[in-house]
KEKE-3310 file (N, C-alpha, C; in steps of 0.2 Angstrom, whole numbers, plus 5000, padded with zeros to 4 digits):
npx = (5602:5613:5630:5646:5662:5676:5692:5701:5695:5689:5699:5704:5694:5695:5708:5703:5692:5703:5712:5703:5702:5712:5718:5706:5708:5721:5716:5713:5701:5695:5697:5710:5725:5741:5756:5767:5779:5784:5779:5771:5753:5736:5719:5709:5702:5710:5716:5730:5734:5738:5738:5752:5763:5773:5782:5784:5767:5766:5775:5776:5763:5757:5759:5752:5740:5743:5740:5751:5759:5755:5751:5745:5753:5760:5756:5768:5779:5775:5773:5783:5796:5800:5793:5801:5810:5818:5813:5803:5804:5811:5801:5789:5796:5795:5781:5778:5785:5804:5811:5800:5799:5808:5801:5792:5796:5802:5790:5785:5790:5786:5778:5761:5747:5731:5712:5699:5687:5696:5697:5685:5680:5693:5687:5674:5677:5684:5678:5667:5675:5679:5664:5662:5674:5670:5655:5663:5672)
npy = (5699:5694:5701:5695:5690:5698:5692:5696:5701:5686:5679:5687:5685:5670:5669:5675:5667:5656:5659:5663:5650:5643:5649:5648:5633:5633:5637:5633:5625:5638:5647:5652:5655:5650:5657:5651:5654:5661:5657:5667:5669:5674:5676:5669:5678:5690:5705:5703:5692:5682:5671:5664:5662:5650:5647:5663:5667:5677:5678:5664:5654:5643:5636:5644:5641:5630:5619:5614:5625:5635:5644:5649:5662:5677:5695:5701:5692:5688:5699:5709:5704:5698:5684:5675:5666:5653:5651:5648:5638:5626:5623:5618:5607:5600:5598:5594:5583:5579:5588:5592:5606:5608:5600:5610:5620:5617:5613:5625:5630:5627:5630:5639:5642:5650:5650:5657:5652:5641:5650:5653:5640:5637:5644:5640:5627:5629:5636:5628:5619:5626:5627:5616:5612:5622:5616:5605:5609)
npz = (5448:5457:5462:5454:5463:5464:5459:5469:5480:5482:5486:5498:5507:5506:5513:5526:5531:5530:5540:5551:5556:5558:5569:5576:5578:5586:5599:5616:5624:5632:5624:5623:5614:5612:5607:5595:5593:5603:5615:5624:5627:5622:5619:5605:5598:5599:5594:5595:5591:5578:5561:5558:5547:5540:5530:5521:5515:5507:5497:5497:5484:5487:5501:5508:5511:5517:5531:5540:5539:5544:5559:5576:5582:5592:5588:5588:5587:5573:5565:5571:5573:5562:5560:5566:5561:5565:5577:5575:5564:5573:5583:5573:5572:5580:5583:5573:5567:5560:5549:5544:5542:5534:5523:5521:5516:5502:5498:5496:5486:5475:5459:5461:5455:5459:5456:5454:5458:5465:5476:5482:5483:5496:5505:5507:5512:5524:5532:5534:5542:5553:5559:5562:5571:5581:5585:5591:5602)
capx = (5608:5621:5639:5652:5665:5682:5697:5705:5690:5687:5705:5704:5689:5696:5714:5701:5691:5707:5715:5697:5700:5718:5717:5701:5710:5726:5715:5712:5694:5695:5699:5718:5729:5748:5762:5772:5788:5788:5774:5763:5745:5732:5714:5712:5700:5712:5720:5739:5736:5738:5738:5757:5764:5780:5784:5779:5762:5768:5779:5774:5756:5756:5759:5748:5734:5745:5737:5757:5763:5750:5749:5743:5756:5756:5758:5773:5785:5775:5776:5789:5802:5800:5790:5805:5810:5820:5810:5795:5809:5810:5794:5785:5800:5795:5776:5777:5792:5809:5809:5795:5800:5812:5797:5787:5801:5802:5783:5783:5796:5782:5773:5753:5741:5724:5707:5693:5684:5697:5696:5677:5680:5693:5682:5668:5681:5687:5670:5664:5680:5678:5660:5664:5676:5667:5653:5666:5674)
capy = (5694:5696:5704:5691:5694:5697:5687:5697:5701:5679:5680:5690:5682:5663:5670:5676:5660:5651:5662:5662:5642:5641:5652:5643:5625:5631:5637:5629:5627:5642:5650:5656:5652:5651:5660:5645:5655:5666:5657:5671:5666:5676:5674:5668:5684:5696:5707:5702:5686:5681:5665:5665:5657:5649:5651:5668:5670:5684:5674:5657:5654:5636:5635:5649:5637:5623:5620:5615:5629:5642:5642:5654:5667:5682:5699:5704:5690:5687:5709:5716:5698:5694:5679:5674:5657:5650:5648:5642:5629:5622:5621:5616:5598:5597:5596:5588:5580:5581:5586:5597:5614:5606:5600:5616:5626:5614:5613:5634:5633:5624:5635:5636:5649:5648:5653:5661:5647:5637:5652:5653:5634:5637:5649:5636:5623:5632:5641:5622:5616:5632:5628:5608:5614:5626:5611:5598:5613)
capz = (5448:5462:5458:5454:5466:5460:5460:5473:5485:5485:5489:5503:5511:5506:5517:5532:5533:5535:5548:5559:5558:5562:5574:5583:5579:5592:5603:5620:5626:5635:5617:5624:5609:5614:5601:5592:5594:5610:5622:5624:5627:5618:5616:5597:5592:5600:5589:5596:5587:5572:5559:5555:5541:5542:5523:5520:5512:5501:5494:5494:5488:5487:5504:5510:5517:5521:5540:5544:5539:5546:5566:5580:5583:5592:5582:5592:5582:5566:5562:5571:5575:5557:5558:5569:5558:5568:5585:5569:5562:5580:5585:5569:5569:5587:5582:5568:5563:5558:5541:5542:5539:5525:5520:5519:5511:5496:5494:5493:5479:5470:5456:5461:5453:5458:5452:5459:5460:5469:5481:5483:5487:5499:5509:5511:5515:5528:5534:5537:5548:5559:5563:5565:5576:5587:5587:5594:5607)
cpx = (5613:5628:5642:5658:5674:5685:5699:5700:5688:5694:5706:5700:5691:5702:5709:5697:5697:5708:5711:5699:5706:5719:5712:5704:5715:5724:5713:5703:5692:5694:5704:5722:5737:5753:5767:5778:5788:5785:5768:5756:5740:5725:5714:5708:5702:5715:5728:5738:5736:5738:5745:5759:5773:5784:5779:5774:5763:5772:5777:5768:5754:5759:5754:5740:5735:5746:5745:5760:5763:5749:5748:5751:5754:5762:5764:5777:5782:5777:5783:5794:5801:5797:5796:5806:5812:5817:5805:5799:5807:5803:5789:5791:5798:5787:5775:5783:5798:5808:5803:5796:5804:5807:5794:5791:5801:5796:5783:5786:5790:5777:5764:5749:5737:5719:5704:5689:5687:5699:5692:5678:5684:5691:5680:5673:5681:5680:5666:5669:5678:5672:5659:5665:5673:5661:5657:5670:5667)
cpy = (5697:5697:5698:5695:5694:5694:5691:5699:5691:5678:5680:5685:5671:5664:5673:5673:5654:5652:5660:5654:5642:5643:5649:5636:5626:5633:5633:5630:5634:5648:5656:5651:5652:5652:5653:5647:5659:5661:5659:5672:5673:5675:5675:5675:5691:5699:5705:5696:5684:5675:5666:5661:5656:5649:5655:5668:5675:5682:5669:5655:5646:5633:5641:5646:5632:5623:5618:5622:5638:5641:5648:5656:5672:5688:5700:5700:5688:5694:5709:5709:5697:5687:5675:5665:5652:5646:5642:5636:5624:5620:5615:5607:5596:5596:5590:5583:5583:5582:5591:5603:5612:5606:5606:5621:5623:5612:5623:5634:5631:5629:5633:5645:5646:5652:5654:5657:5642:5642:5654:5643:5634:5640:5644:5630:5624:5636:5633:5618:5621:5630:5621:5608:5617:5621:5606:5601:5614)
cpz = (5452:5457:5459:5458:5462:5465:5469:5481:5487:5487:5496:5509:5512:5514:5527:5535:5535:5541:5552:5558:5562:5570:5582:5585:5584:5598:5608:5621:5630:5630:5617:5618:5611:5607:5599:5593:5601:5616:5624:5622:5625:5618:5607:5594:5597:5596:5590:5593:5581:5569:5555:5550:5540:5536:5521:5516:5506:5494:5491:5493:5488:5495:5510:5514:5519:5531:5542:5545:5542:5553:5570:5582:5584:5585:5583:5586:5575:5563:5563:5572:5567:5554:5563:5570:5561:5574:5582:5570:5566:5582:5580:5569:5577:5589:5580:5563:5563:5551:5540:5539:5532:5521:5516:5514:5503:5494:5493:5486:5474:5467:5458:5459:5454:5457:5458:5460:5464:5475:5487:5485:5494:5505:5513:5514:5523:5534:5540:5544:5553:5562:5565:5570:5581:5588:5592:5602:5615)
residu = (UNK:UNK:UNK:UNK:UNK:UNK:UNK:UNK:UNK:UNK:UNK:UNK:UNK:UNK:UNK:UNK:UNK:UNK:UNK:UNK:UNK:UNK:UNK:UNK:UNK:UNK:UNK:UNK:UNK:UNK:UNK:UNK:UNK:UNK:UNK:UNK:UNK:UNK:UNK:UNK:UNK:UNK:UNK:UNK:UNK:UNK:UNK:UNK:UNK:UNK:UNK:UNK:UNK:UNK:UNK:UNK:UNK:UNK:UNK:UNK:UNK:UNK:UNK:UNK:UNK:UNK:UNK:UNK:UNK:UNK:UNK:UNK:UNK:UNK:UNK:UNK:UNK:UNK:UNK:UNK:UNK:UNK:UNK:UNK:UNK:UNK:UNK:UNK:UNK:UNK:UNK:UNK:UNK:UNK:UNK:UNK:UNK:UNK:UNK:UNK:UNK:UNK:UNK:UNK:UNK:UNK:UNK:UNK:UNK:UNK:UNK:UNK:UNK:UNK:UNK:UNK:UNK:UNK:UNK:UNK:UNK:UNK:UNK:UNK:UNK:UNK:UNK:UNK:UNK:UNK:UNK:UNK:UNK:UNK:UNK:UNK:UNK)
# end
């Protein structure tokens, strides 16, 4: 009988199936990803890139796979700039709306625990868009 995985291991692996998506969904066919706040273009499976999250992850986890709130950034302003909220704000109202980032802030306040089954689900979620994706690329 295989090992049941722990909560914090389908965790991990739910947070690293989203990233390879987000990451594939801003890249261009070429699979040059451009940083939400600086500009700087990237290949999506370079290590300068990252899947940033515009309410911290660490913090908020009810926003932690919200596709608004997670976009390709490079490492430079998600580490060492702080996630560099401001340039986000802008960007993300100029995406998606006015009202976005409002948005996202007032859904992170929102309590959400989840289980290791809704972690092992968001994997396969997320595992299935990536390879949609890379079909329709």
């Amino acid at each position: 009988m295989p090992k049941k995985k722990s909560i914090k291991s389908a965790r991990n692996d739910a947070i690293s199936a989203f990233h390879q998506y987000v990451k594939y969904r801003d890249a261009d066919f070429d699979g040059v990803c451009v940083c939400c706040t600086c500009g700087r273009a990237y290949r999506y499976d370079d290590r300068a890139m990252n899947a940033g999250h515009f309410r911290p992850a660490g913090s908020f986890e009810n926003t932690r796979f919200n596709e608004q709130n997670v976009n390709a950034q490079c490492v430079r302003c998600n580490n060492w700039g702080g996630g560099m909220t401001y340039e986000y704000s802008r960007w993300l109202e100029g995406k998606h709306g006015k009202g976005t980032s409002a948005n996202l802030e007032r859904l992170g306040h929102i309590h959400c625990k989840r289980t290791i089954d809704d972690y092992l689900e968001i994997e396969k979620i997320y595992k299935e868009k990536l390879e949609q994706l890379k079909l329709e690329k």
